[in-house]
VMD Tcl script that draws the C-alpha trace (Angstrom):
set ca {
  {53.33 125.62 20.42}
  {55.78 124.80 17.25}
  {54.55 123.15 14.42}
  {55.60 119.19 14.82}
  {57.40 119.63 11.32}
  {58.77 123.75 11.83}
  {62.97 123.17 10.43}
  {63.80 126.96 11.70}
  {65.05 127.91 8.21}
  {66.06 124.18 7.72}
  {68.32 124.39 10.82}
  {66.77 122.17 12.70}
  {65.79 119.25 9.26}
  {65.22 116.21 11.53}
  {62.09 114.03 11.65}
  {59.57 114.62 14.51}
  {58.53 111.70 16.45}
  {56.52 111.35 19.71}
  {56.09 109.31 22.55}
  {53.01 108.65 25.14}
  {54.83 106.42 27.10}
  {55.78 109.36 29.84}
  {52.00 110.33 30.11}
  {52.11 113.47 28.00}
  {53.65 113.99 24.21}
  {56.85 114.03 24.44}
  {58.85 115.25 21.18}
  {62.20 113.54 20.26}
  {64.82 113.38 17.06}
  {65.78 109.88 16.40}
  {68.87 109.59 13.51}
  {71.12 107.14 12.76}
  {71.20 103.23 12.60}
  {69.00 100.90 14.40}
  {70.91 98.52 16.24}
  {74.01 101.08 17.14}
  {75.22 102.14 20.27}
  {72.53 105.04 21.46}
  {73.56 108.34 22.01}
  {70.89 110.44 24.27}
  {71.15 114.06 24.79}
  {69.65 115.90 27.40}
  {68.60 119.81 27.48}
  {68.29 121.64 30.04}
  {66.38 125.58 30.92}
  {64.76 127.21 28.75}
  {65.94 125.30 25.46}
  {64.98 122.04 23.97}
  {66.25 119.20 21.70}
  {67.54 122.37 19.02}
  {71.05 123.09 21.17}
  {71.64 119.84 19.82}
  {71.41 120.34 16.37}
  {74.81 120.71 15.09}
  {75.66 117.37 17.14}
  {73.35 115.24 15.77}
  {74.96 115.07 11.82}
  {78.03 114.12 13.54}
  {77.32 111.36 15.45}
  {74.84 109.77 13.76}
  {76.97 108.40 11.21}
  {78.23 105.79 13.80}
  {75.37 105.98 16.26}
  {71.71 106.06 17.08}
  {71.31 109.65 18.03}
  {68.29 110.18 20.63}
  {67.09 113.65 21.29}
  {63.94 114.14 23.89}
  {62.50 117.40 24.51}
  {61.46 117.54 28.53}
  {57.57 117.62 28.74}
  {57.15 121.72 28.96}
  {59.79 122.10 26.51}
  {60.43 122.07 22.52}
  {57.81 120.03 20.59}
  {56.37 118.22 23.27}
  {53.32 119.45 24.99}
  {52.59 121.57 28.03}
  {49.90 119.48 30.14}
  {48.15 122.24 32.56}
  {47.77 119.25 34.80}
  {51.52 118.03 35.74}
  {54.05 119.38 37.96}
  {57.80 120.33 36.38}
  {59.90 119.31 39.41}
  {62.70 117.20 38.48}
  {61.66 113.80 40.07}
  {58.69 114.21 37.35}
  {61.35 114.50 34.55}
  {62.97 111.65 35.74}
  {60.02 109.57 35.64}
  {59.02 110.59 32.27}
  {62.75 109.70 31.02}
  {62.58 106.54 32.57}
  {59.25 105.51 30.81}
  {60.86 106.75 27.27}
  {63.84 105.02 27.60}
  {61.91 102.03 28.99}
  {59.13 102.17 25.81}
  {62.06 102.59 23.22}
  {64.15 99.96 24.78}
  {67.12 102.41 24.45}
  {70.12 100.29 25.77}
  {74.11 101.09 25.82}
  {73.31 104.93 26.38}
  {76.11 107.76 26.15}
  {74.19 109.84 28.02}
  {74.78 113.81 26.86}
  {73.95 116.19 29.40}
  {73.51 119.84 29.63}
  {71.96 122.40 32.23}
  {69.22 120.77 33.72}
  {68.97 117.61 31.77}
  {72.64 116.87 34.22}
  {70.47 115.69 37.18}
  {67.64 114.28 35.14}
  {69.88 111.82 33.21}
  {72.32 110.84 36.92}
  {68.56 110.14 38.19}
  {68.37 107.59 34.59}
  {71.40 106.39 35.57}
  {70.51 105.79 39.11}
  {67.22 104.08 37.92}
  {68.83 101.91 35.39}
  {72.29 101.79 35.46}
  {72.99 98.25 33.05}
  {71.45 100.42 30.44}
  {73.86 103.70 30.92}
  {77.53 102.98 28.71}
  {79.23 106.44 29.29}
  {78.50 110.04 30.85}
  {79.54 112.92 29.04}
  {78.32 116.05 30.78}
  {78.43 119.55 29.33}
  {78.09 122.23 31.28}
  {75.19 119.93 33.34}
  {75.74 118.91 37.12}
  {76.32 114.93 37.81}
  {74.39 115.05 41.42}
  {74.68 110.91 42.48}
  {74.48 111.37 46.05}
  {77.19 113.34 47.28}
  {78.10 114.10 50.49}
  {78.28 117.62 49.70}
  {75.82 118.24 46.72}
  {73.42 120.58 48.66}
  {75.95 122.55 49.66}
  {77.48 122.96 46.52}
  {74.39 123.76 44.54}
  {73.53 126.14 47.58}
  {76.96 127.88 47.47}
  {76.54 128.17 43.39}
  {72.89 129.54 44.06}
  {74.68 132.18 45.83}
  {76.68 133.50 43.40}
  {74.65 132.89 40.13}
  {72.98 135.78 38.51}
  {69.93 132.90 36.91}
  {69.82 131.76 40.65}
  {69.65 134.40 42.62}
  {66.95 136.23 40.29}
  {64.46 132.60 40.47}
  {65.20 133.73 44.45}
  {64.17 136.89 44.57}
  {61.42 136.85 41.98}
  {59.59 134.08 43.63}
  {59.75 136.19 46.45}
  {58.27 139.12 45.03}
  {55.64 137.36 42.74}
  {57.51 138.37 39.38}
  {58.75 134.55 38.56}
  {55.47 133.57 37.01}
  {54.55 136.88 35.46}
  {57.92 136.94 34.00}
  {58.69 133.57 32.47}
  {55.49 133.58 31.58}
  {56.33 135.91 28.44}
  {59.44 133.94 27.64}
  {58.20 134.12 24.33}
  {59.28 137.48 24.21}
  {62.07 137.75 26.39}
  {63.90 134.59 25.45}
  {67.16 136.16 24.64}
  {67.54 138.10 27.41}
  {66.84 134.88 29.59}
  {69.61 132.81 27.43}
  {72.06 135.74 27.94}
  {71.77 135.65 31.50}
  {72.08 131.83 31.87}
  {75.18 132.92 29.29}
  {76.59 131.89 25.68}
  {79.66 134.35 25.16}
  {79.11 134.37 20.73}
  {76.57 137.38 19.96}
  {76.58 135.97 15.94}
  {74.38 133.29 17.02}
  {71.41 136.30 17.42}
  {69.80 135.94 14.37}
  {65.87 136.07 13.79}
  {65.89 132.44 12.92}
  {67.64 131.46 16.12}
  {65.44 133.67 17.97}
  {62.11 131.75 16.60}
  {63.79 128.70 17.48}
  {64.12 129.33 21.10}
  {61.35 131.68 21.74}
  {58.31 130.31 19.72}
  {57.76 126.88 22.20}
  {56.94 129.83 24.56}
  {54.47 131.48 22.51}
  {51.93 131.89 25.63}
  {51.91 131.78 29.49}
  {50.15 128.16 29.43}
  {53.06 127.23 27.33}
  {56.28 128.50 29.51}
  {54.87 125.86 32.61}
  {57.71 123.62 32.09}
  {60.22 126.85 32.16}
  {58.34 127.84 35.53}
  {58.01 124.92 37.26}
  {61.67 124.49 36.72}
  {63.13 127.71 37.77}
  {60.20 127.20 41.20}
  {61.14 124.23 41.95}
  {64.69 125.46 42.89}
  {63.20 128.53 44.65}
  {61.30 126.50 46.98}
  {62.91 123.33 47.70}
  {60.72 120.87 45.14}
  {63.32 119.27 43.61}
  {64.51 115.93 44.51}
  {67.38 114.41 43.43}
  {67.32 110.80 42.54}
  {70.02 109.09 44.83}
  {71.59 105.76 43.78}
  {72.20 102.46 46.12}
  {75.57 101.57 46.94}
  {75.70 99.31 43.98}
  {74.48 101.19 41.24}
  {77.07 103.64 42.65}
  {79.45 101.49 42.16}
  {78.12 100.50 38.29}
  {78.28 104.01 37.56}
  {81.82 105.06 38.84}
  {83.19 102.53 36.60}
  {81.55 103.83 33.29}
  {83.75 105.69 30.67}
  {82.99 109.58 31.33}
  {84.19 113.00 30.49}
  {83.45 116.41 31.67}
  {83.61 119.32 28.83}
  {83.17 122.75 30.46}
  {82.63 126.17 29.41}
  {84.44 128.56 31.75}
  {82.68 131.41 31.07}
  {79.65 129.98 32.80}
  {77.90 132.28 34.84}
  {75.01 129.77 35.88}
  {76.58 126.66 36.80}
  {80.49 128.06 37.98}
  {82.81 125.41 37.60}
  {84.26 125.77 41.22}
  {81.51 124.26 42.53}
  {80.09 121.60 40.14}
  {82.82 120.11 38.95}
  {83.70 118.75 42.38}
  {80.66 116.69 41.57}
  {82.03 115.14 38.53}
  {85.28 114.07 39.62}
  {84.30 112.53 43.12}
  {82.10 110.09 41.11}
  {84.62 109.66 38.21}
  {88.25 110.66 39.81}
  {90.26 109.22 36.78}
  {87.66 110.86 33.84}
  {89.25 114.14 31.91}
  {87.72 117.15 32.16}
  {88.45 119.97 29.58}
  {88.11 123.35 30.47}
  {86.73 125.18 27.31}
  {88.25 129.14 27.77}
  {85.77 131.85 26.75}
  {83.19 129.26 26.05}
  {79.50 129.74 28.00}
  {76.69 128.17 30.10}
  {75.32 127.12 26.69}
  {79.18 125.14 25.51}
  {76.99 123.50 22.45}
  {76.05 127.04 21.53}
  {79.15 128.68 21.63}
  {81.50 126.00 20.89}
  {79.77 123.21 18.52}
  {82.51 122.16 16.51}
  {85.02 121.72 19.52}
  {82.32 119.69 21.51}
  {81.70 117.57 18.93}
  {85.20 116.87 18.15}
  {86.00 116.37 22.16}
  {82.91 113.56 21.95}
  {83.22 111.92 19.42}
  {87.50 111.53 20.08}
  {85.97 110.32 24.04}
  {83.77 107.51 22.07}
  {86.18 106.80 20.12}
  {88.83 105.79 22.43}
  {86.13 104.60 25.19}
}
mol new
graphics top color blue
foreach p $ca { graphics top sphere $p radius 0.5 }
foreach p [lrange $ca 0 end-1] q [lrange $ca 1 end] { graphics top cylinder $p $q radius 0.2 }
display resetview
């Protein structure tokens, strides 16, 4: 468990704050004005609300910057009693955003925290402003997600390891120490800039995992893909229609050997057909690792003119 005030060498200097609302302690950054237009980012597996860090200075000069960390994940705490499948992610977004009153969202999206913030949007669509997603699915009902995500499944090293470990027992046993293996996990979801190693970035990632009873949300993730538990939140024809007509923008990392672009982008522009999508060359599955300054610029130009 980190300390509710631990910077990471002052690279991570932002004010804890927490929220009952979803049922559990959930951890989240809040900078910027009251009053502005919110900007809420959402991680994904195995990291928490520190990918964002080099995002946060930069937009909260203009915005109110919103940065949750999933219940099993960062600061917030690991209840031994919940289940980590994605409709319960959902529900505890829905109650944060609901207790902070969070309106005219950008919603920022990565990995995982793709399908949790569609199923926000699907929930409560007058409250979502724009999509941006990096690197994170936009699932919304399509005709062809399940094939998709079971075609990328098939070719994804992450995937087809949650597979065969839950087959063979060695899921739980093994992200149960993700304390320790932390950077072999992130390398094999893939960032492509080896600098980033340092000790300090290591402690970052790998200390919310600092025991088994800690890494549930990490397991219950990765399971819930092995054996069918997701579900993902599907939107009525209106709120379909709500959300097609929001600003958006897709910013991708090519170099993604988790989520391949072949098969989720689809996604994105069959809900948003006129929205730009940048391919980011030699950038990987974590973009806002490898390529901060040029996803921040790409943002905040997209807010800008939206």
């Amino acid at each position: 468990m980190i300390r509710p005030d631990a910077t990471f060498g002052g690279s991570f200097p932002y004010a804890p704050h927490f929220s009952d609302a979803p049922g559990c302690r959930m951890h989240y950054v809040d900078e910027g004005a009251r009053g502005a237009e919110v900007v809420l980012c959402l991680h994904g597996e195995p990291t928490w609300g520190y990918l964002f860090r080099h995002l946060v200075p930069v937009l909260s000069a203009t915005h109110r910057v919103v940065v949750p960390d999933h219940m099993g994940f960062g600061k917030s705490d690991t209840p031994p009693d919940r289940s980590y499948w994605l409709q319960d992610h959902i529900d505890n977004l829905e109650r944060f955003v609901l207790a902070l009153d969070l309106d005219a969202i950008t919603l920022v999206m990565h990995d995982f925290g793709g399908p949790v913030g569609m199923g926000l949007a699907a929930r409560q669509p007058a409250r979502i402003h724009r999509v941006i997603s990096t690197n994170g699915p936009t699932p919304f009902g399509q005709a062809d997600l399940l094939e998709r995500v079971t075609a990328n499944a098939a070719m994804s090293p992450w995937f087809r390891w949650i597979a065969k470990a839950e087959a063979d027992g060695s899921l739980e046993p093994v992200l149960g120490q993700l304390g320790f293996n932390i950077l072999s996990t992130l390398k094999l979801n893939g960032f492509e800039d080896n600098t980033l190693i340092t000790e300090t970035w290591l402690d970052a990632y790998g200390s919310p995992f600092a025991s088994p009873a800690d890494c549930l949300g990490a397991i219950g993730w990765a399971r819930g893909f092995a054996t069918g538990a997701h579900r993902f939140e599907t939107p009525d024809a209106a709120t379909a229609r709500t959300i097609r007509s929001r600003p958006a923008i897709a910013l991708w990392g090519e170099a993604d050997r988790t989520l391949h672009a072949e098969h989720f982008l689809p996604l994105f522009t069959q809900l948003f057909p006129s929205a730009p999508v940048r391919r980011l060359a030699g950038v990987g599955h974590y973009c806002l690792e490898d390529a901060p300054d040029e996803i921040g610029r790409l943002i905040v130009d997209f807010i800008r003119q939206s």
